[in-house]
C-alpha positions, -999 to +999 in steps of 0.1 A: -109-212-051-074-200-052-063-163-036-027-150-031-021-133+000+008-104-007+028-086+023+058-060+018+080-061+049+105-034+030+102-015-001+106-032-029+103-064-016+075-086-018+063-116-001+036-136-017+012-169-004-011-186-034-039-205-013-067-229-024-096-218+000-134-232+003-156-209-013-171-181+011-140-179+028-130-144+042-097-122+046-093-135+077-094-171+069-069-162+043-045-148+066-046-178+088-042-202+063-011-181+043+007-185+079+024-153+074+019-146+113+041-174+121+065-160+091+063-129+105+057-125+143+065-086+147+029-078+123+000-079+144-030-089+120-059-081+139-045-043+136-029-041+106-046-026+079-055-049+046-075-045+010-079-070-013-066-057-053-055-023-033-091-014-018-095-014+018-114-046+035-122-051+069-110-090+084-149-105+077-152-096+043-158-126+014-130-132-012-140-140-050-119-166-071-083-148-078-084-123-055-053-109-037-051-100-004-027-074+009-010-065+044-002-028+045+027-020+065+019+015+084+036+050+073+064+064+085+059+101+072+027+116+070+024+125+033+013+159+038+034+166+063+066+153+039+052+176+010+053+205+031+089+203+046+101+197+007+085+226-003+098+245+030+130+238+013+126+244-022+112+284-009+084+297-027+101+310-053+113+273-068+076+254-065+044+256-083+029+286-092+052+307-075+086+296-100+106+317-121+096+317-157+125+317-178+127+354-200+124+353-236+099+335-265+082+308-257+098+273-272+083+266-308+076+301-314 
């Protein structure tokens, strides 16, 4: 069966492994054979997180015929924590609920 194992090092760049495996094999397998720890000696790939077609999978679980493996690279921001300083610097009055409705008719009207 053939899988493609995916990584993205940087944004916007991808790097990409297409693999014939036995059937049955698992993610790990696949990360073995794509030899992307040799590739890529700074990722640690009994930590780093992966999915197969962008859902989580642990390093036991069996691949199906086309699937694709992904490395997730961690975060640097926490989300949240990045949406709050933007809108600490937007103010209240400039997000959400909270903006200023222009005066006047509504457009179309």
């Amino acid at each position: 069966m053939q899988v493609t194992v995916a990584w993205s090092p940087a944004p916007r760049e991808v790097r990409e492994w297409t693999l014939s495996l036995e059937e049955g094999a698992t993610v790990l397998a696949a990360l073995q054979a794509s030899g992307l720890a040799a590739a890529c000696p700074e990722l640690d790939l009994a930590q780093a997180p992966v999915g197969v077609w962008g859902r989580a999978a642990t390093l036991g679980q069996q691949l199906q015929p086309g699937d694709r493996v992904e490395v997730y690279r961690p975060l640097l921001v926490d989300p949240k924590l990045a949406r709050r300083e933007r809108f600490r610097e937007q103010g209240t009055r400039a997000a959400g609920l909270f903006a200023k409705k222009k005066a006047g008719p509504k457009a179309g009207s």
